[in-house]
LOPA-748811 format. One line per 10 residues: number of its first residue (from 1); their letters; for each residue x, y, z of N, C-alpha, C, CB. Coordinates in pm, whole numbers, padded with zeros to 5 digits. Atoms other than C-alpha are relative to their C-alpha. Glycine has a CB too. Layout:
<sites>
NUM	A	X:Y:Z:X:Y:Z:X:Y:Z:X:Y:Z; ...
</sites>
This chain:
<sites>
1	XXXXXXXXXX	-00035:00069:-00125:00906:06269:08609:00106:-00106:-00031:-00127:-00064:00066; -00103:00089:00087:01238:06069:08606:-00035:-00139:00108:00204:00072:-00005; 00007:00133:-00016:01227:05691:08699:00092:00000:00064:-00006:-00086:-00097; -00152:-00005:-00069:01498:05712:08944:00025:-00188:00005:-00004:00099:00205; -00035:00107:-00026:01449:05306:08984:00072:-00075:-00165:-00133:-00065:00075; -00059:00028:00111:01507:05244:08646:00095:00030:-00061:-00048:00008:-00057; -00139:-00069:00003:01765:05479:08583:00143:00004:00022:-00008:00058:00041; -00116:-00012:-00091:02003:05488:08878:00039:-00132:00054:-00030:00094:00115; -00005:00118:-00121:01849:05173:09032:-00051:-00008:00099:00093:-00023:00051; 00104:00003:-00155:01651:05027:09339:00122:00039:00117:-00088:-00204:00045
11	XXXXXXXXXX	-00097:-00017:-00107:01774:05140:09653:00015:-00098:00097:-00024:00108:00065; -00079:00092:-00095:01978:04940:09881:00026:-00003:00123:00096:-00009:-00026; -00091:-00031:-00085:02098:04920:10179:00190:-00062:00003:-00081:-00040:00115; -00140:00039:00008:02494:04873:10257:00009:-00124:00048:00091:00086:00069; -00022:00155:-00079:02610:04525:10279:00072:-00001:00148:00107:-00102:-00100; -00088:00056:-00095:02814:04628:10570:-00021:00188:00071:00189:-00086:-00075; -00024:-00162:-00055:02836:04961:10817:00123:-00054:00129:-00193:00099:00084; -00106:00017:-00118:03149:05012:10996:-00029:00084:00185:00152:00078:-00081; 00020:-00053:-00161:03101:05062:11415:00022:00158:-00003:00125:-00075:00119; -00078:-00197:00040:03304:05411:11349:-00097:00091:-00088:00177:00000:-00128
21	XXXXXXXXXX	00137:-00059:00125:03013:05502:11044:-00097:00056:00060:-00086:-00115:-00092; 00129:-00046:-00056:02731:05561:11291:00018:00103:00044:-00061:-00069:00090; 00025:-00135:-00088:02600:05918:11353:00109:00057:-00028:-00022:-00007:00160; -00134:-00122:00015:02949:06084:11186:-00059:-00022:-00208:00258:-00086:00079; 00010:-00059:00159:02951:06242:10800:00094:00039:-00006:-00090:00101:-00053; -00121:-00061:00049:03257:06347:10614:-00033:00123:00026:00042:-00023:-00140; 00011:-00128:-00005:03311:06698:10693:00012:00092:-00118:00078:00029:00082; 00011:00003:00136:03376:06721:10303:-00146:00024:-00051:00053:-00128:-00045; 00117:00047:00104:03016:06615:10216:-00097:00145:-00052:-00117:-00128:00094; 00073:-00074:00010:02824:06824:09997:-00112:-00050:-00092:00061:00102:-00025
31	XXXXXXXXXX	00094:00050:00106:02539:06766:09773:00053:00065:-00159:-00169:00057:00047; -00052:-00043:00154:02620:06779:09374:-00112:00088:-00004:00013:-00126:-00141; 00114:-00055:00091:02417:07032:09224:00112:00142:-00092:-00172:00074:00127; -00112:-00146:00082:02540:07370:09028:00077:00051:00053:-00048:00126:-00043; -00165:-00065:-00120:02754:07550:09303:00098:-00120:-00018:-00036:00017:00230; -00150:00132:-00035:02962:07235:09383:00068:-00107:-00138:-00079:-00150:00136; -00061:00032:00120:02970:07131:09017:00078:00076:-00020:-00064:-00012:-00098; -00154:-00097:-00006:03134:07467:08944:00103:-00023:00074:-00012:00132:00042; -00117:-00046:-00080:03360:07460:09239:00094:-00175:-00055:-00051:00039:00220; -00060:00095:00062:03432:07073:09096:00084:00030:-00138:-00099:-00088:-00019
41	XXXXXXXXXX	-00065:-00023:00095:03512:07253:08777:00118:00051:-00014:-00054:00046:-00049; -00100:-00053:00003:03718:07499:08905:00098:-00085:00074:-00018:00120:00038; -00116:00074:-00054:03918:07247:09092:00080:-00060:-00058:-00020:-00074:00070; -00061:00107:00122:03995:07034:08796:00065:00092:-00051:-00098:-00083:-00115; -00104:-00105:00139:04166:07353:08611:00075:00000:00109:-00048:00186:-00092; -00139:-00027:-00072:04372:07423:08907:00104:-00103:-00003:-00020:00025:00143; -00068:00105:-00015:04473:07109:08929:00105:00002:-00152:-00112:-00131:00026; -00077:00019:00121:04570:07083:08591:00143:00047:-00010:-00068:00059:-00100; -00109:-00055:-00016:04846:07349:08667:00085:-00103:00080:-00019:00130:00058; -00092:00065:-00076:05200:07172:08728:-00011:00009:00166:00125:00053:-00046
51	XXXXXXXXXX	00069:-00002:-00120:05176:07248:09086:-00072:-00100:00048:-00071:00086:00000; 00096:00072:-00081:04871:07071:09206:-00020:-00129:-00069:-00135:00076:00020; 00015:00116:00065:04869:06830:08954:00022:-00148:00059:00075:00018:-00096; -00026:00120:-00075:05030:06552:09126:-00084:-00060:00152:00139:00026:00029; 00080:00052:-00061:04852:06613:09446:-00125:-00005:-00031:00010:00032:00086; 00139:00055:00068:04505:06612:09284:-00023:-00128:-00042:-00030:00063:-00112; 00026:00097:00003:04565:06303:09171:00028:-00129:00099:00029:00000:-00090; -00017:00065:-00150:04652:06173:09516:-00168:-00030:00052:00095:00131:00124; 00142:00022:-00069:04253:06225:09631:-00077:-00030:-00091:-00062:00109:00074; 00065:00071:00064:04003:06066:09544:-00155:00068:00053:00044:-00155:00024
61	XXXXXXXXXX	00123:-00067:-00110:03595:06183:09613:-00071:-00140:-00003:-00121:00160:-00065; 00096:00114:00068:03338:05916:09676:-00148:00076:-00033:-00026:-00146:00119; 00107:-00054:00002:02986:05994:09620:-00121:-00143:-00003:00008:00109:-00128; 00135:00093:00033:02625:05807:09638:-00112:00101:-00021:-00048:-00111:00132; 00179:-00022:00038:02263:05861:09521:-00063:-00014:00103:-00077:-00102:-00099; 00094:00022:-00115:02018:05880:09790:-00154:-00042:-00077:-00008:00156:00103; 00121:00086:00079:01665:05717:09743:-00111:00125:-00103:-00117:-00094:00154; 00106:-00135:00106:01533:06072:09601:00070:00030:-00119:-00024:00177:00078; -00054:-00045:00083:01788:06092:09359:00106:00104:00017:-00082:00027:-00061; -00127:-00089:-00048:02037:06344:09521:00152:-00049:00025:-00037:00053:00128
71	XXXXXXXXXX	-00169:00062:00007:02401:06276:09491:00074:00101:00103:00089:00014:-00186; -00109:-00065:-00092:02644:06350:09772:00097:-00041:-00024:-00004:-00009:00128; -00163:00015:00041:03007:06393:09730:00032:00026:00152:00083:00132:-00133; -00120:-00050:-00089:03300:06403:09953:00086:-00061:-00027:-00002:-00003:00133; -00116:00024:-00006:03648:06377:09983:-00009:-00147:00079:00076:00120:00062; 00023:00105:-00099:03714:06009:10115:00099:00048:00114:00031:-00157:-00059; -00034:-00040:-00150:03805:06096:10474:-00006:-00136:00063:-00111:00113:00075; -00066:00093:-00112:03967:05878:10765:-00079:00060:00151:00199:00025:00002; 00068:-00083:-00169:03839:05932:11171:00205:-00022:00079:-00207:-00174:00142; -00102:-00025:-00050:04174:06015:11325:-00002:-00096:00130:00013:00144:00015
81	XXXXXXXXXX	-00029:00014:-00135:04284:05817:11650:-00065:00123:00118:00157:-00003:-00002; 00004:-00095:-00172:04165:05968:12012:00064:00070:-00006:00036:-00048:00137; -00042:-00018:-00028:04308:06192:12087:-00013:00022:00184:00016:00045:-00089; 00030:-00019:-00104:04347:06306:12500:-00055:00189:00017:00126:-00061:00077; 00015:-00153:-00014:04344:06652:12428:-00154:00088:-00078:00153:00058:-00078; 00123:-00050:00009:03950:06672:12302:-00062:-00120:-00090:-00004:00154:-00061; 00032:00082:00093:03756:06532:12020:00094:-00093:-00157:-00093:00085:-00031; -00090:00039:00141:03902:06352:11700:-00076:00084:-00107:-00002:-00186:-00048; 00060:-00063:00096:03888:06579:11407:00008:-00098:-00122:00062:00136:-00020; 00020:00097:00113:03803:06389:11040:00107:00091:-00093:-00181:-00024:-00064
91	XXXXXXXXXX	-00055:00016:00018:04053:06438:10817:00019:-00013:-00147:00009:-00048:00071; -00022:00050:00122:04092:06371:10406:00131:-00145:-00004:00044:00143:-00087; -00102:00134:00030:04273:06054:10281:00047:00027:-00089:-00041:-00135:-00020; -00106:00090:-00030:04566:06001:10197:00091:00078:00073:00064:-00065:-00119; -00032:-00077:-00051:04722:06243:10402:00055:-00049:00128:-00084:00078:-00006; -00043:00074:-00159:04978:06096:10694:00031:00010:00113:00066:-00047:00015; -00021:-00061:-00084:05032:06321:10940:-00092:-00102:00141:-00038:00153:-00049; 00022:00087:-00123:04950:06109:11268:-00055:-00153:-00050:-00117:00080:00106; 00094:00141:00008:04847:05810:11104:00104:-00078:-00065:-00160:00002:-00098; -00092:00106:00015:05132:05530:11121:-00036:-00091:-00073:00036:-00053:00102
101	XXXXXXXXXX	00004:00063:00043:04940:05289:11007:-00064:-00008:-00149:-00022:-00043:00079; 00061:00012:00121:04824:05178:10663:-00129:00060:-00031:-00009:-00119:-00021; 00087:-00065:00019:04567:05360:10502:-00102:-00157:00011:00019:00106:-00135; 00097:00109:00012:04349:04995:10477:00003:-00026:00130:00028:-00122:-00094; 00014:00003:-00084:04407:04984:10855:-00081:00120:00054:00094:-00032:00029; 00035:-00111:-00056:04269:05323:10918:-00202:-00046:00025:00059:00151:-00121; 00151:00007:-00011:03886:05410:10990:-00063:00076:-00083:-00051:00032:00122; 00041:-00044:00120:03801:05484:10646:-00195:00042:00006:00051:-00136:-00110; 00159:-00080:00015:03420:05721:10625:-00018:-00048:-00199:00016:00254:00046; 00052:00032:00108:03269:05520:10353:-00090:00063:-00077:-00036:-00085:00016
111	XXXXXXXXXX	00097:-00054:00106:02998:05570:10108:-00150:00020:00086:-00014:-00121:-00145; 00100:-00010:-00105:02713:05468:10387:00018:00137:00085:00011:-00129:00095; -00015:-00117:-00068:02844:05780:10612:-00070:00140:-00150:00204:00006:00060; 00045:-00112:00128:02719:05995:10243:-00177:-00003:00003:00070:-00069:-00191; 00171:-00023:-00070:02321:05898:10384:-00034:-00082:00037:-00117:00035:-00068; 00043:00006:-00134:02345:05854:10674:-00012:-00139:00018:-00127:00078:00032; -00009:00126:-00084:02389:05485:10723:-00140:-00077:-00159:-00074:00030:00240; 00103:00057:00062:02096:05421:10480:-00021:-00022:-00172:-00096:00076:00051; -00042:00076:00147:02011:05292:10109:00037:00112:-00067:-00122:-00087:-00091; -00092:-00073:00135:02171:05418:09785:-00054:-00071:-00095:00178:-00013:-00011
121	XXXXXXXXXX	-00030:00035:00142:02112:05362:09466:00070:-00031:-00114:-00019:00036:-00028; -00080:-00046:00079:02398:05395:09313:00133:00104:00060:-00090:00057:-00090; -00108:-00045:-00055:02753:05483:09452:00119:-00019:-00095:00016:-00062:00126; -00136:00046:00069:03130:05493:09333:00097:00136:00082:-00010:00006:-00218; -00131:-00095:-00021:03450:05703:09340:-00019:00123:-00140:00179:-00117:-00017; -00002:-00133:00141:03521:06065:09160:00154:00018:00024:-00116:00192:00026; -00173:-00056:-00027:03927:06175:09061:00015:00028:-00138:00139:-00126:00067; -00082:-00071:00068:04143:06318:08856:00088:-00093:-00076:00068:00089:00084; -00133:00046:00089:04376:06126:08613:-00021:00031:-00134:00036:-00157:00004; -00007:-00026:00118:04550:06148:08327:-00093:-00050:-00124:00107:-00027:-00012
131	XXXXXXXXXX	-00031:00010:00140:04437:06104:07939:00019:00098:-00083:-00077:-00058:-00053; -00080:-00071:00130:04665:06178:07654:00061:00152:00057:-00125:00032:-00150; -00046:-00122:-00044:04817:06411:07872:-00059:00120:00075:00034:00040:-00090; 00095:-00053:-00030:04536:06569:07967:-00043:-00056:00168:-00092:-00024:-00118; 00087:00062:-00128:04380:06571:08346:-00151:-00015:-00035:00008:00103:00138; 00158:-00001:00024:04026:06449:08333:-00049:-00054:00091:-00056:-00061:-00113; 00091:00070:-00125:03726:06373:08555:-00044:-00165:-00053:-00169:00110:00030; 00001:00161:00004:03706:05988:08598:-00154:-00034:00118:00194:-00075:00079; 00048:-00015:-00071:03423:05868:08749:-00058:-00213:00002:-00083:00146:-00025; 00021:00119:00014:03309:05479:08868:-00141:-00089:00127:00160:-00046:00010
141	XXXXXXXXXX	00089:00055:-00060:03034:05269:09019:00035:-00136:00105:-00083:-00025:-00105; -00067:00122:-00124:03287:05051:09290:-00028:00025:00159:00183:00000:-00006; -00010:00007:-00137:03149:05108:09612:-00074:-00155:-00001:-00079:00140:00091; 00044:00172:-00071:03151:04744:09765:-00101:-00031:00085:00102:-00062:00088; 00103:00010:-00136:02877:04850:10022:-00114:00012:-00101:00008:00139:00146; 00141:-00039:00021:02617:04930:09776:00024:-00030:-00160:-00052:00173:00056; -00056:00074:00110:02760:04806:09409:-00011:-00088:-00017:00087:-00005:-00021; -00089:00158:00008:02892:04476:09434:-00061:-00102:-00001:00089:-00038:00105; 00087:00107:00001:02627:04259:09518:-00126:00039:-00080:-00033:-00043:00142; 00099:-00033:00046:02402:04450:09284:00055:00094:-00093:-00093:00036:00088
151	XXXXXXXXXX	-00075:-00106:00158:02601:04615:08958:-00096:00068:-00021:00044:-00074:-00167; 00062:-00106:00055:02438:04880:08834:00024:-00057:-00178:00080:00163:00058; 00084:00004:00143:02308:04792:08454:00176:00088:-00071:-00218:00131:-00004; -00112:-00091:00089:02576:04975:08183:-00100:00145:-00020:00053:-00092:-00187; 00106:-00150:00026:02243:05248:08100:00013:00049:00128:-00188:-00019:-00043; -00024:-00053:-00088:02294:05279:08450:00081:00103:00015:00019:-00066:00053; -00168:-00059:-00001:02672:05367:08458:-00049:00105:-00078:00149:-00100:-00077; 00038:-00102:00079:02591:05597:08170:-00090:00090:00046:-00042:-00043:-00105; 00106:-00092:-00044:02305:05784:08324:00112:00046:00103:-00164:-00064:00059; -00040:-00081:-00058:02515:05852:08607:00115:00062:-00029:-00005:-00033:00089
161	XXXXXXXXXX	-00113:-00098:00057:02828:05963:08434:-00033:00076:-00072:00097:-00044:-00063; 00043:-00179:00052:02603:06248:08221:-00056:00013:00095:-00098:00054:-00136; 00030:-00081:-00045:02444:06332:08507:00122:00065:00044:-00087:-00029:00070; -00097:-00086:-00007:02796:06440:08650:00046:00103:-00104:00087:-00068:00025; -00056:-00042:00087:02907:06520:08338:-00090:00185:-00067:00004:-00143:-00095; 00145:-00099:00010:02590:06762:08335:00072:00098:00112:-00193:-00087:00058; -00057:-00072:-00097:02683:06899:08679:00127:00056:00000:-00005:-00062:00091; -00169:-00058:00004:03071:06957:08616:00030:00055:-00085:00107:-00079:-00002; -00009:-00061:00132:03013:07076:08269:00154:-00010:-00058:-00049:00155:00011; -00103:-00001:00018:03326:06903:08217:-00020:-00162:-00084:00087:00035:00132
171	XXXXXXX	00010:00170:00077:03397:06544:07982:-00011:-00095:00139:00181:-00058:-00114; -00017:00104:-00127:03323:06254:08272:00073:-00143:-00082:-00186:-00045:00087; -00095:00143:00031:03526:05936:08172:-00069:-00126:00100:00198:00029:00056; 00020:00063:-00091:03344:05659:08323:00142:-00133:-00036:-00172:-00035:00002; -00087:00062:-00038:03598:05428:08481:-00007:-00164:-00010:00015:00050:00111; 00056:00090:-00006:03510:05059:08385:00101:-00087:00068:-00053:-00030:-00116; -00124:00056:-00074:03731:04872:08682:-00057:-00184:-00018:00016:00080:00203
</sites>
């Protein structure tokens, strides 16, 4: 039986939920487990190819822990402006097609929209950058809603960068920002 409090960490709630957060989910979100590790794996080789390389390292995923221990990913996603002509569709970030203004102005789908408004254990960002030439999975424990006022331990950090590193069957790089 794993100690998820000791491990990952007590669960939290978000210091903050944005008005726009309630009752919407990235259309991205999936739960980590073996499928979506693979398809994480195979994304990282494509990427690697000249080609995609550059935009791969344009996106970024976030992900959190839920209080059972389940990790959800997604792409960080924006909520598009109204439109008149139906609903607003969601969107990936950084991507500018109708959106004039600054990405820090936009209506950024945080880490809280990853369950459902409610605690975490343990959140951050997932991407792609270089070392030594090499693309690699980067991975970090900065979400400000569920982080910040409550660091996660270093055995922490480490537990959750092999568990990815488990799931992606790829090297994880934790990101110490």
């Amino acid at each position: 039986m794993i100690d998820y409090d000791s491990r990952f960490g007590l669960p939290r709630p978000p210091t903050s939920i944005q008005p726009w957060e309630h009752d919407v989910a990235p259309v991205s979100k999936v739960l980590l487990d073996v499928d979506s590790g693979k398809a994480l794996k195979d994304y990282g080789q494509v990427a690697s190819s000249a080609l995609f390389r550059a935009a791969a390292k344009c996106f970024l995923f976030i992900w959190a822990m839920d209080i059972d221990g389940a990790v959800h990913v997604a792409f960080e996603e924006v909520l598009p402006p109204e439109t008149s002509s139906g609903p607003p569709l969601l969107c990936g970030h950084p991507r500018r097609r109708r959106f004039p203004a600054h990405p820090a102005a936009e209506k950024k789908l945080g880490h809280p929209t990853l369950v459902s408004c409610g605690n975490a254990r343990i959140a951050g960002e997932l991407f792609l950058d270089e070392c030594d030439r090499k693309l690699m999975w980067y991975i970090n424990v900065a979400s400000g809603r569920y982080c910040r006022d409550m660091q996660p331990t270093p055995d922490q950090c480490e537990a959750v960068r092999h568990y990815f590193e488990t799931m992606i069957d790829e090297t994880v790089i934790l990101d110490e920002i």
